[in-house]
C-alpha positions in Angstrom: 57.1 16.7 -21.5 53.4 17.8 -22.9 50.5 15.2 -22.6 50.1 15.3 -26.5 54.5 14.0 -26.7 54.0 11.7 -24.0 50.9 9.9 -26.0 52.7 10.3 -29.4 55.3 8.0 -27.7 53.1 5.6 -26.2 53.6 6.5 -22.8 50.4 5.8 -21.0 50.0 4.9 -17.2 47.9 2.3 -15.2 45.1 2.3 -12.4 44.9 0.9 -9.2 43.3 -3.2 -9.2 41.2 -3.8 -11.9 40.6 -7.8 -13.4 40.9 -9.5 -17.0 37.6 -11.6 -17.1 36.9 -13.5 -20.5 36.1 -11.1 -23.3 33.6 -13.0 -24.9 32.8 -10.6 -27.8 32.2 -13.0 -30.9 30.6 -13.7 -32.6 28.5 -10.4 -32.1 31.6 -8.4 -33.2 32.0 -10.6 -36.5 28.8 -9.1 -38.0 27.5 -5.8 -39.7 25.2 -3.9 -37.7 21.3 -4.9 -38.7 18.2 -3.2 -38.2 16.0 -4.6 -35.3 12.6 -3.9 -37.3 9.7 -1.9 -35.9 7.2 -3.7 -33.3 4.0 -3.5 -33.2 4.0 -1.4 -29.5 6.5 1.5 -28.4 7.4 1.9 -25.0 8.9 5.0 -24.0 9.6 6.0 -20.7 9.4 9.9 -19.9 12.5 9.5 -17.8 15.5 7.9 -19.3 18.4 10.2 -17.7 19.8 11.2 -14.5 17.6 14.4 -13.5 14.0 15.5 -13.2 11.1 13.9 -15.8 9.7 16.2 -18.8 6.6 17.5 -19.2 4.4 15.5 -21.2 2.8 17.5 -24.6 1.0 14.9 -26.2 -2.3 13.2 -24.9 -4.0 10.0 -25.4 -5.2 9.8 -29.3 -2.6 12.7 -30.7 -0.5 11.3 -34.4 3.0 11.7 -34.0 5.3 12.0 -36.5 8.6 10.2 -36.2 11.4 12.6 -34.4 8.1 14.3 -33.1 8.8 16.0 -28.9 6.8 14.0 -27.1 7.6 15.9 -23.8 9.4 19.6 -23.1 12.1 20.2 -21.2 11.6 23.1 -18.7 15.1 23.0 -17.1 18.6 22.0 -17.8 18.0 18.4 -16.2 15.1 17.8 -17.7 15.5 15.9 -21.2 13.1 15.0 -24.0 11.5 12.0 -24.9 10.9 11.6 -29.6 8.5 9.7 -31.8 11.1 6.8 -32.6 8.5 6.4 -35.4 5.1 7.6 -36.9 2.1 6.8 -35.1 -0.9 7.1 -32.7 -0.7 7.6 -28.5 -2.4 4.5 -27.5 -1.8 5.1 -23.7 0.3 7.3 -20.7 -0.1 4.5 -18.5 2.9 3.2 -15.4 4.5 0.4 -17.1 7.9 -2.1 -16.2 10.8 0.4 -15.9 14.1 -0.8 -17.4 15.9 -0.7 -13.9 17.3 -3.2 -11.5 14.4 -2.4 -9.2 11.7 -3.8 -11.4 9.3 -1.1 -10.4 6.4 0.1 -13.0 7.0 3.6 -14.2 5.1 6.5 -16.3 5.5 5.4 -19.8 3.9 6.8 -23.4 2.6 4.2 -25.6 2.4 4.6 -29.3 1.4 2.1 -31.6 3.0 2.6 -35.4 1.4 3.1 -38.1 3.9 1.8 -40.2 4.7 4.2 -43.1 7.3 5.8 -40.5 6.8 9.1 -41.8 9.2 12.2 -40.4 8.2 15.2 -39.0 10.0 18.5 -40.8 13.6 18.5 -40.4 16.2 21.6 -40.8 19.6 20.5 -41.1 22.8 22.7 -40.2 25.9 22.1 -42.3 27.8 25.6 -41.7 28.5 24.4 -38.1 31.9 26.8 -37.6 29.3 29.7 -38.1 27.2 28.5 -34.9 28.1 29.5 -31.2 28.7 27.1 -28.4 25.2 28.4 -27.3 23.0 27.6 -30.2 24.8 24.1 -30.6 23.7 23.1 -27.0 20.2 24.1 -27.3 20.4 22.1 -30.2 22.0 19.0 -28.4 19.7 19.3 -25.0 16.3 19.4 -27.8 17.9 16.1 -29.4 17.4 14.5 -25.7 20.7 13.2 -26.2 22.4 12.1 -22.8 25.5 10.0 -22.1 25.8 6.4 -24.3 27.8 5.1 -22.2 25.6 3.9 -19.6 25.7 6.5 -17.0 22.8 8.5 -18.9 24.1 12.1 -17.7 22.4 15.1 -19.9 25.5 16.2 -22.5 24.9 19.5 -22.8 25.0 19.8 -19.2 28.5 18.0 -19.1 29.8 20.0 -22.5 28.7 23.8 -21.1 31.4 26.3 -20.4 32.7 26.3 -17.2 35.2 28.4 -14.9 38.4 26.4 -15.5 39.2 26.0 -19.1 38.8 22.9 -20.6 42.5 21.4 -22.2 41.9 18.0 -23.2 38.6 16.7 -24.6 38.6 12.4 -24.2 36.6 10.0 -26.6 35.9 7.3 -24.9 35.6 3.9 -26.9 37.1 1.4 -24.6 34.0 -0.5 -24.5 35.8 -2.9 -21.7 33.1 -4.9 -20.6 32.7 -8.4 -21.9 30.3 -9.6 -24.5 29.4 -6.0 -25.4 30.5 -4.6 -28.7 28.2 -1.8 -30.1 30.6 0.4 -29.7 33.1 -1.5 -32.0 30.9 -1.7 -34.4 29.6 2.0 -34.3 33.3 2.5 -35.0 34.3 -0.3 -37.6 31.2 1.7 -39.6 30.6 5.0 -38.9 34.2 6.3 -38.4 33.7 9.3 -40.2 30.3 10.4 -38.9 32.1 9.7 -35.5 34.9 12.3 -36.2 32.0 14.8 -37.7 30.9 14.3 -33.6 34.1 15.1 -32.4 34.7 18.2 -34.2 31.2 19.7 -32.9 32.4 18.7 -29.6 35.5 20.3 -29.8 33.9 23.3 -31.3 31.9 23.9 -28.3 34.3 23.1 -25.7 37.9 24.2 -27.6 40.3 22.3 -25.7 43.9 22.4 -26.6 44.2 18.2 -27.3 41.3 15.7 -28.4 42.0 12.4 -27.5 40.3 9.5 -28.9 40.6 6.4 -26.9 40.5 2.6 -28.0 40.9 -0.6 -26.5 44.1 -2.6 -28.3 41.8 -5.5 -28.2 40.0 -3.6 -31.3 42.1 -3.2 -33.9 39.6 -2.6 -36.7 38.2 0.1 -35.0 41.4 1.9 -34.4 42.4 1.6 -37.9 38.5 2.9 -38.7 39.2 5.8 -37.0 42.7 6.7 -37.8 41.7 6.4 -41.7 39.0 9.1 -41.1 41.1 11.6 -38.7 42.6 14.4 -40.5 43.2 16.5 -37.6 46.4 17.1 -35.8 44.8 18.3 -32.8 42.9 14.9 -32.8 45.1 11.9 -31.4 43.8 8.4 -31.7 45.3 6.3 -29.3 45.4 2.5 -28.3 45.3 1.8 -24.4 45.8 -1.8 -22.8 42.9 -3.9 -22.2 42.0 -4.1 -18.4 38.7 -4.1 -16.9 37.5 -1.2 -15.7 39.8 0.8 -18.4 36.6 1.8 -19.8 35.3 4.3 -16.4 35.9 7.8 -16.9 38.0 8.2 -13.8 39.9 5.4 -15.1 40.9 6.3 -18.5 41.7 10.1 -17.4 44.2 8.0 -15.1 45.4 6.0 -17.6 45.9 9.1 -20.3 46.9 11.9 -18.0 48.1 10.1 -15.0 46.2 12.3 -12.9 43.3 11.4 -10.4 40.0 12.9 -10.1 39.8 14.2 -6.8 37.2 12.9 -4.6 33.6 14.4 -4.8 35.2 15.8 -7.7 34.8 15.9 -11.4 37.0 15.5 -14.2 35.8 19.3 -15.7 37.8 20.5 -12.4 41.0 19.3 -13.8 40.2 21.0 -17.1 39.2 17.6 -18.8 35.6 16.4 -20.4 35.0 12.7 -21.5 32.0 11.7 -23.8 31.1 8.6 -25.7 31.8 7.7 -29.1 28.5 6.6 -29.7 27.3 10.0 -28.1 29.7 11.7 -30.5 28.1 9.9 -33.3 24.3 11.0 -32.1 25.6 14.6 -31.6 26.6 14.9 -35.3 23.4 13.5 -36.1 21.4 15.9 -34.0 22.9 18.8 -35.5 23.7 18.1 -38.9 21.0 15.8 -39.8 18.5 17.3 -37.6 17.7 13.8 -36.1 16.9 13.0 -32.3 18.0 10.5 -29.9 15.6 7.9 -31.5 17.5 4.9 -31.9 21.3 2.6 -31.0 23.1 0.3 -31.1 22.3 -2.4 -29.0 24.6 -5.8 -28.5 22.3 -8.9 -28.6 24.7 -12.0 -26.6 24.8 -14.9 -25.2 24.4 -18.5 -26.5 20.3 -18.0 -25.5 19.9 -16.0 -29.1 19.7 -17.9 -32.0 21.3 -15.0 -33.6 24.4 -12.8 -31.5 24.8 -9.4 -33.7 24.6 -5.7 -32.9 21.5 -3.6 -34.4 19.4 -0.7 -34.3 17.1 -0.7 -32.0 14.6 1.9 -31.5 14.4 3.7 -28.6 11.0 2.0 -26.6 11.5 -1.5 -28.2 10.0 -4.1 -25.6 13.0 -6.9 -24.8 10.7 -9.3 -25.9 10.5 -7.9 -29.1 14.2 -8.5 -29.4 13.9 -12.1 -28.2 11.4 -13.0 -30.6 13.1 -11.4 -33.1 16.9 -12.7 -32.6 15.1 -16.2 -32.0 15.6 -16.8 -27.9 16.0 -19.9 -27.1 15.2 -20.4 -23.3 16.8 -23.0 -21.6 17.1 -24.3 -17.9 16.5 -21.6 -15.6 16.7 -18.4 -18.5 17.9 -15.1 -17.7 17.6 -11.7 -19.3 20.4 -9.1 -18.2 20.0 -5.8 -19.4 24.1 -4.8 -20.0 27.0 -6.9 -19.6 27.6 -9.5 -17.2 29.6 -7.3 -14.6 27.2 -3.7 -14.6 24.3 -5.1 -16.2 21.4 -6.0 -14.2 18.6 -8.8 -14.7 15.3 -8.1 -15.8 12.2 -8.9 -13.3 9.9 -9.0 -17.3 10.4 -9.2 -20.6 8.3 -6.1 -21.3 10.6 -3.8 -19.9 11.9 -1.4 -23.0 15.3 -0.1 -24.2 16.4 3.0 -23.1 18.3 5.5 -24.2 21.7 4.0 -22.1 20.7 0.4 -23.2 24.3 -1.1 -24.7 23.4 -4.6 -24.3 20.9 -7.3 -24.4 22.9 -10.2 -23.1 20.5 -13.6 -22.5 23.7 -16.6 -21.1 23.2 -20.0 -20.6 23.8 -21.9 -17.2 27.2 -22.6 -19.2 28.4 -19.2 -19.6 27.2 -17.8 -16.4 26.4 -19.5 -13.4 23.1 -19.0 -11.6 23.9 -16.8 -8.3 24.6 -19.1 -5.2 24.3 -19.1 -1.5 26.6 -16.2 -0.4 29.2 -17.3 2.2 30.3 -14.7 5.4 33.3 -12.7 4.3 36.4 -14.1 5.0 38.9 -11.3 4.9 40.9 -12.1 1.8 41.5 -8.6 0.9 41.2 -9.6 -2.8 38.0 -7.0 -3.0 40.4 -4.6 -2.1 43.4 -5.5 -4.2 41.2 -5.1 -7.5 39.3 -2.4 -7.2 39.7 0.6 -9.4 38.7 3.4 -7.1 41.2 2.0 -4.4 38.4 1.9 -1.9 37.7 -0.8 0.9 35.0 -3.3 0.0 35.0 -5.3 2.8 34.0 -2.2 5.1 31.4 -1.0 2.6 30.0 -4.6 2.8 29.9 -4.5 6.8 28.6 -0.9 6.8 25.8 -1.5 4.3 24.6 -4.1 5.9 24.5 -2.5 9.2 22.6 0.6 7.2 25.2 3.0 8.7 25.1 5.4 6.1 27.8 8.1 8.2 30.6 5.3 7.9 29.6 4.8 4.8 29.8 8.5 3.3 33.5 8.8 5.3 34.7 5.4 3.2 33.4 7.0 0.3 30.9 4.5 -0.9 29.8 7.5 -4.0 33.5 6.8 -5.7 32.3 3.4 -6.1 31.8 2.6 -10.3 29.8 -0.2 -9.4 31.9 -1.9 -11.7 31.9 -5.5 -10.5 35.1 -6.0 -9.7 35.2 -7.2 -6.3 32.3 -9.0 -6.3 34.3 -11.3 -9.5 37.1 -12.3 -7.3 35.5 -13.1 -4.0 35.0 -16.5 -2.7 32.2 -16.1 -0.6 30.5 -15.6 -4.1 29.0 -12.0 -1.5 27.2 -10.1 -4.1 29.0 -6.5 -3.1 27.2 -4.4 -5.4 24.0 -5.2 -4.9 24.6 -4.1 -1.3 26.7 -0.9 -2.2 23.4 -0.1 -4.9 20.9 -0.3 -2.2 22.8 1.7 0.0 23.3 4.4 -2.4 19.7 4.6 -2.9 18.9 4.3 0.9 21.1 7.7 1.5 19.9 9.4 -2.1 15.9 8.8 -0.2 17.7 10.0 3.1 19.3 13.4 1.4 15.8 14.0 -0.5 13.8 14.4 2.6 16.8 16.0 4.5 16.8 18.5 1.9 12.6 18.7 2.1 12.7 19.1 5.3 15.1 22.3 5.3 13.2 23.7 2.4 10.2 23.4 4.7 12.0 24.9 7.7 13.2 28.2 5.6 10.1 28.4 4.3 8.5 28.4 8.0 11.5 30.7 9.1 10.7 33.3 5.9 6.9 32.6 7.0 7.7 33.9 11.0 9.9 36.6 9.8 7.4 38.0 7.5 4.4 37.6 10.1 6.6 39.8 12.8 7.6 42.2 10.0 4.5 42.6 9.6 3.1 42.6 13.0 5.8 45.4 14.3 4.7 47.4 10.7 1.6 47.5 12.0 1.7 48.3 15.3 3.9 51.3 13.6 0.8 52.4 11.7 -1.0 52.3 14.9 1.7 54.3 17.1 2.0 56.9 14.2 -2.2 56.6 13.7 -2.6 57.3 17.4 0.2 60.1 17.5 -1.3 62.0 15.0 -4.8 61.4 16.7 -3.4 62.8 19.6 -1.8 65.7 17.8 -5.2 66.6 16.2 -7.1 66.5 19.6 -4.3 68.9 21.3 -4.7 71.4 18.3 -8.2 71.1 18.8 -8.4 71.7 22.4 -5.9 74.5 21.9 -8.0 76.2 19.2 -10.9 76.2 21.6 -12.5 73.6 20.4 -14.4 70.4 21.9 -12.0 67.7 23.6 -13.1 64.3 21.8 -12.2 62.1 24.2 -14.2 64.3 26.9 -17.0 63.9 23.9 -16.8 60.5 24.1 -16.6 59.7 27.5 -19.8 61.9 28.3 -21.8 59.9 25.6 -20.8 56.6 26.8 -21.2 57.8 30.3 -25.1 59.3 29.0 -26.0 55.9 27.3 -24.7 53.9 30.5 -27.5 56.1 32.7 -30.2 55.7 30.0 -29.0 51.7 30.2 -29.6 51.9 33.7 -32.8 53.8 33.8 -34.4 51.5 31.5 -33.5 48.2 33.5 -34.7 49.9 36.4 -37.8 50.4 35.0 -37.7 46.6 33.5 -37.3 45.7 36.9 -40.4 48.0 38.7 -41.9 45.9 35.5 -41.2 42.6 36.6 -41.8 43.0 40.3 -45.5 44.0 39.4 -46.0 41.3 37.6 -44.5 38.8 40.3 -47.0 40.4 42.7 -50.4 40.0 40.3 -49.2 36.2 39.9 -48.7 35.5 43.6 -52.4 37.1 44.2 -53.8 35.4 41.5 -52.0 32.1 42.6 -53.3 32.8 46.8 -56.8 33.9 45.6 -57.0 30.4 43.9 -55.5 28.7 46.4 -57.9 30.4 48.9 -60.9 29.1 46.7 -59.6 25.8 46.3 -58.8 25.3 50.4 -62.3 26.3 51.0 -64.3 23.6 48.7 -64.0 20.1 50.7 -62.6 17.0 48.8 -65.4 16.0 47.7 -66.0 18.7 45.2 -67.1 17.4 41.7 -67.3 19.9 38.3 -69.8 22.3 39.6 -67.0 22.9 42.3 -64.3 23.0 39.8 -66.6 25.7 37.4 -67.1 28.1 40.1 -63.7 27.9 41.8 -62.5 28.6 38.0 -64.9 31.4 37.8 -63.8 33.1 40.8 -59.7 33.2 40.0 -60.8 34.9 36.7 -62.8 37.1 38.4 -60.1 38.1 40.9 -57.5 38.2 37.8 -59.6 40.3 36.5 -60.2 42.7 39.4 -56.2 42.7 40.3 -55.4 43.6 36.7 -58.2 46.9 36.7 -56.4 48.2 39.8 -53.3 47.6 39.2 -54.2 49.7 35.4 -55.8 52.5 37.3 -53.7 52.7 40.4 -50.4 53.9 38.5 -52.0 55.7 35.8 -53.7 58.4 39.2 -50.5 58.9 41.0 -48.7 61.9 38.4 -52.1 63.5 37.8 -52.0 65.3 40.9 -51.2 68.9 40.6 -52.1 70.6 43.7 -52.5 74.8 43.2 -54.0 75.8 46.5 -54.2 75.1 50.3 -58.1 75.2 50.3 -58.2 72.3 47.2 -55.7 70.4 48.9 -57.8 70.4 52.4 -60.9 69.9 50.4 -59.4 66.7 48.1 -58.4 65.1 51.7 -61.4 65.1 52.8 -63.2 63.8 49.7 -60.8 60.8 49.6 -61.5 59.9 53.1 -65.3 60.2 52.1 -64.9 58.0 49.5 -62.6 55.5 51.3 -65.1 55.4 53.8 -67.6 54.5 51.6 -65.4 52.0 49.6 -65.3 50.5 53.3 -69.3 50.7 53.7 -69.5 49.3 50.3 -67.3 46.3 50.9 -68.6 45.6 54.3 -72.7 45.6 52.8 -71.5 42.8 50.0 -69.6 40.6 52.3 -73.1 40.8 54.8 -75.1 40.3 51.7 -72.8 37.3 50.4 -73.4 35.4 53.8 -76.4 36.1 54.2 -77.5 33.8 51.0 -75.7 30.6 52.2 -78.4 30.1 55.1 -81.3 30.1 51.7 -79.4 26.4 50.8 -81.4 23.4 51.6 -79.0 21.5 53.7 -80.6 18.0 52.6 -78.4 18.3 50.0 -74.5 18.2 49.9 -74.7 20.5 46.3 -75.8 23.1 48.3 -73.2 23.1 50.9 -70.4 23.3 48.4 -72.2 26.1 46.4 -72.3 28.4 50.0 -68.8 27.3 50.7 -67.5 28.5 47.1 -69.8 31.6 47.6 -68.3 32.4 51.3 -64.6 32.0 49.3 -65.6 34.6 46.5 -66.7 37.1 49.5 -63.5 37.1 51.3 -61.4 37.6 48.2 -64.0 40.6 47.1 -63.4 41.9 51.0 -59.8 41.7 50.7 -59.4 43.3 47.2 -61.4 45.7 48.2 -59.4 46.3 51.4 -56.1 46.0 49.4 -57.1 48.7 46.7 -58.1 51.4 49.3 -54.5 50.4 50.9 -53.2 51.2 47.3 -54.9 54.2 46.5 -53.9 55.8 49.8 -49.7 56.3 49.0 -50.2 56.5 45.3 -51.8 59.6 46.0 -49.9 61.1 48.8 -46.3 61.5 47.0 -48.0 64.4 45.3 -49.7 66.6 47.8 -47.6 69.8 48.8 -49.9 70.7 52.2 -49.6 74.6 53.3 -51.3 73.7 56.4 -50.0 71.4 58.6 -53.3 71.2 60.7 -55.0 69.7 57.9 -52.7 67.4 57.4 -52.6 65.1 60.3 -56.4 65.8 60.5 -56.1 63.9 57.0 -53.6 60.8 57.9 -55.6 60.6 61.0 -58.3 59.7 58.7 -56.5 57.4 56.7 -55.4 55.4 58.8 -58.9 55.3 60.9 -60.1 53.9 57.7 -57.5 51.7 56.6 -57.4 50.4 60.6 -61.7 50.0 59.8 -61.0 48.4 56.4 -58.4 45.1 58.1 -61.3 44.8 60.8 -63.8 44.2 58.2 -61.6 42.1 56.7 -60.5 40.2 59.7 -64.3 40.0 60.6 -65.3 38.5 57.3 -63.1 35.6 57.6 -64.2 34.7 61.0 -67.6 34.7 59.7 -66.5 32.0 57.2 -64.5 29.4 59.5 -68.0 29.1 61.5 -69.0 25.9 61.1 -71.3 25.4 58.2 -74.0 23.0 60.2 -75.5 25.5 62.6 -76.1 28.1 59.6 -77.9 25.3 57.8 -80.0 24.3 61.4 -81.1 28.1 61.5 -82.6 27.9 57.9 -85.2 25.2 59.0 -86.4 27.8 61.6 -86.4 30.9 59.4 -88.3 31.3 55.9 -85.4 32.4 53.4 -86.2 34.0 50.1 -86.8 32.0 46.9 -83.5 31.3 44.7 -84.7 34.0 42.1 -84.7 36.3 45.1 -81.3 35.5 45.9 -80.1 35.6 42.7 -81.0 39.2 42.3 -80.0 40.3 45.9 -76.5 39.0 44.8 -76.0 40.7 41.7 -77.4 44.1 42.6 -74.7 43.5 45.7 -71.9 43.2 43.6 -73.2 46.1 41.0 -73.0 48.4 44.2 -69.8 47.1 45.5 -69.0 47.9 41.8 -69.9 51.2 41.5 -68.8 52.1 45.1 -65.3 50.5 43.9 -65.3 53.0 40.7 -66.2 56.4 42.6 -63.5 55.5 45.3 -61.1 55.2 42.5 -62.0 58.3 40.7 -62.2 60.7 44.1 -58.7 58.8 45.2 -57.3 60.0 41.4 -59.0 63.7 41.7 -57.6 64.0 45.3 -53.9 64.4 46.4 -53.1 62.7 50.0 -50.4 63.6 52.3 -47.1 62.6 52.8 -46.5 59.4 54.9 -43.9 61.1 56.6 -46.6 64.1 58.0 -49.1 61.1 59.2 -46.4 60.6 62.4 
């Protein structure tokens, strides 16, 4: 027998568990739907649904119209938030979220202006003419999502899919005490309903439509059968039982068939939707009007007034308790849905939402505060009511032990949260609190599981592309340096220059010139080393030979004499290098004749040296030696005459190999007669030398005895003996220089 025969004849089937708490529906169901009013503040949060948040378009300041986008959706899950009224964008500020965590959220503000004035509106009424496609769009820019509670996008849940849909369920059951908006919705909008359903069933074509009511309403189900006028539309009454109302449920108790598990009811070819989602869906597309407003039950004894109205979308609770006159007693509560899926509010400011169905505000007398939970005693009667025929008790053990493995293999995700098991148990163990915090505790897990293999392919993609690349390039290189190698070879064999011959003779060229200049750094270096240590021993010399008594005379002379021997070293060392390449010898004759010219003038160099260190002595007996001035002025004089005497000595030393690299002799006579000379000279030169420094460790008292005996010259005599001395050890210095640079010497090697 079809599905459509079997619910002709009332044949209908049951669920596993499920309860019969009190209904409690009057006297909200007893009255017409009202209008809520408009407050004076709008709260709307950006994300109302199941999915990602949209993308705000409005900023502080803008004027909205009512119906306005105040957000755009850039994806499928992404759903839009509307003006519920005209008015100004006060704020985008993180306010109270209507959710059972209480945490702040972003939220638009708009304060109304109060002429409620709509934006430009196209309405459709050809709808057979329309595709499936251009019917969705129009749905998903409604924002409309699933009335029911759940909040799931609709066009999402109402797209074409593989499997064929065959049966298309209306769900108002509306089986949860003290909520009847739904009832209502029906009782008065019956037609507008049906209008919904045909749109649906446009876009989905199923074979059978199935519109499903609670026997506990029978207004409603005489409503709706007055308006049908479809065959293919069946409304039908099923038992009241809670949960009848869950989707898994009523498929169950319609078809008889079960929603597999981690399955959806689309897999067995059915889709379920809301009647009061039906009833915005016809207003979307015919009337051109958002998701701006619902129904919304206001219960419980704590309103002055129990009814159903419109409510905007963004109302603030209090609002709604002000305006349905609240009167708080002992202990007050605000839930936000019924008494077995609704959850209490941590403030009065949170807003409604678009899956808002209830307002319900009970006294002590109609619900009990919570109380001390007791430890489970293993009735079973968790498990003997539930609807999804799972294990409560395990859940409840596994929760609390966080082990989120056992509690994905007891599968804690079929659980409707419907409140079943925590109404029967004795322990008074609020179960769904615990199975709500564990669902979010594995949701947070999964997110960064999933973040973290994101990152990991990316890194993987990120590796993989860095060694592409790295092996493309060392291709270039291997095909650069083959070709290189092919060019050179063609090259070579065309009789050309080899390149990397080339190269290595320039690099081998610049590492001589390299080396050639650091040697010649170095010759650099050593010279200078040598003028410092004679400047450094001359001035020691001076300073040894002053006693320690000296005072600033002492100081002015010793200072006198280092410049003057700096200044001698630095003239020989100038000249002596700059005579060594001028020598050019052409014949034997000039070569014998040169010899003997520079062991003339060597000789006299000698003479010359000898004469100034006997003249410089001979001045220190003229000091009066009554006075100890005196005997530190001869003392620093005797200094100065050694270091003259050994410059002297040291620069005919010089001169003597400087010149000899560049004599070529012919006649090897000549040549020893010539290193026989030089070296009688330099042997005369270190005796004079030697000589002079005797002469100046003699002891300083006789010299000064023999002065008493003898008559010395006058100090101007002195004076002028001393400097024509020095101007003829001068001038004998200069000619020995210039013969030694106009005369080439012998090898050293000949002089043996």
């Amino acid at each position: 027998m079809s599905l459509l025969a079997n619910l002709q004849a009332g044949k209908l089937h049951d669920f596993h568990g499920g309860i019969h708490p009190p209904e409690r529906k009057a006297p909200a169901n007893l009255k017409p739907i009202v209008d809520a009013g408009l407050p004076d503040e709008l709260v709307l949060q950006i994300r109302q649904h199941i999915g990602q948040p949209a993308r705000l378009r409005v900023k502080v300041g803008d004027h909205v119209l009512k119906g306005e986008r105040l957000t755009d959706a850039d994806n499928p899950m992404m759903i839009p938030v509307h003006a519920p009224t005209s008015g100004t964008v006060s704020a985008i500020e993180r306010r109270p979220l209507c959710h059972p965590s209480g945490l702040d959220g972003d939220c638009i503000i708009i304060q109304p202006d109060g002429q409620d004035r709509w934006r430009p509106r196209f309405p459709m009424s050809d709808i057979d003419a329309l595709g499936a496609d251009v019917l969705l769009e129009r749905i998903h820019e409604a924002g409309i999502t699933g009335l029911g509670g759940a909040g799931f996008p609709s066009h999402i849940k109402l797209r074409p899919r593989k499997k064929a849909i065959d049966t298309l369920i209306i769900n108002g059951v509306e089986c949860e005490p003290y909520i009847s908006a739904d009832d209502r919705l029906m009782r008065e909008h019956a037609s507008e309903i049906l209008e919904g359903v045909a749109i649906l069933r446009h876009i989905v074509q199923p074979r059978l439509t199935v519109i499903a009511v609670e026997d506990n309403k029978p207004e409603a189900l005489a409503a709706l059968r007055d308006a049908n006028g479809c065959e293919q539309v069946l409304v039908v009454a099923v038992p009241t039982k809670y949960p009848s109302g869950g989707e898994k449920q009523l498929i169950e108790i319609l078809t008889g068939q079960q929603v597999p598990r981690n399955g959806l009811p689309a897999d067995i070819g059915i889709v379920v939707q809301n009647v009061g989602t039906a009833f915005a869906v016809k207003r979307a597309v015919v009337d051109d009007e958002p998701l701006i407003q619902r129904v919304v039950t206001l219960a419980g004894n704590g309103f002055g007034e129990q009814c159903n109205a419109w409510v905007r979308i963004g109302t603030p609770v209090r609002y709604l308790l002000k305006r349905f006159a609240f009167r708080p007693g002992p202990d007050p509560r605000i839930i936000m849905g019924g008494p077995m899926m609704g959850f209490t509010l941590h403030t009065a400011a949170a807003p409604v939402i678009k899956g808002s169905n209830c307002v319900l505000a009970p006294t002590l007398d109609e619900l009990s505060p919570p109380v001390q939970e007791q430890p489970c005693i293993r009735c079973s009667q968790c498990a003997d009511v539930c609807p999804a025929s799972l294990l409560p008790q395990q859940l409840y053990w596994h929760a609390r032990a966080k082990e989120h493995d056992k509690l994905n293999s007891h599968n804690l995700f079929d659980c409707i949260e419907c409140g079943a098991c925590a109404w029967v148990c004795p322990s008074q163990i609020p179960l769904v609190q615990y199975y709500r915090v564990a669902k979010a505790d594995i949701r947070q897990a999964q997110r960064e599981a999933e973040q973290a293999e994101r990152a990991r392919q990316r890194f993987e993609a990120r590796q993989a592309r860095l060694e592409r690349e790295k092996a493309e390039r060392q291709a270039r290189q291997q095909k650069a340096a083959a070709e290189r190698k092919a060019r050179m070879a063609e090259q070579v064999a065309a009789g050309g220059e080899d390149p990397v011959a080339a190269a290595l003779a320039r690099v081998k060229a610049r590492q001589q010139a390299e080396g050639t200049d650091d040697m010649a750094a170095a010759r650099a270096a050593r010279k200078e080393e040598a003028r410092r240590n004679r400047e450094r021993k001359a001035a020691e010399a001076a300073a040894s030979a002053a006693p320690a008594s000296d005072d600033k005379k002492d100081a002015v002379a010793a200072a006198i004499a280092r410049a003057k021997a700096r200044k001698a070293a630095q003239a020989a060392e100038q000249s002596e290098p700059a005579t060594a390449p001028t020598a050019k010898p052409e014949t034997p004759a000039d070569d014998k004749k040169a010899a003997v010219a520079a062991a003339i003038a060597r000789a006299k160099a000698r003479k010359a040296a000898q004469a100034a260190e006997q003249n410089e002595p001979a001045t220190a007996p003229t000091a009066k030696p009554e006075t100890p001035a005196d005997d530190k002025k001869a003392a620093v004089a005797a200094a100065i005459a050694r270091a003259k005497a050994r410059k002297a000595a040291q620069a005919a030393e010089q001169n003597e190999p400087a010149t000899a690299p560049t004599a070529k002799p012919e006649a090897p006579v000549d040549d020893k007669k010539a290193a026989v000379a030089a070296a009688v000279a330099r042997a005369k030169a270190r005796k004079a030398a030697k000589d002079a420094e005797q002469a100046d460790a003699a002891p300083a008292e006789p010299a000064a005895e023999q002065t008493t005996e003898q008559s010395g010259p006058t100090p101007a005599e002195q004076s002028d003996d001393n400097k024509k001395a020095a101007i003829r050890a001068a001038v004998a210095r200069a000619k020995a220089r210039k013969a030694a640079a106009a005369s080439p010497q012998p090898k050293p090697e000949d002089e043996s």
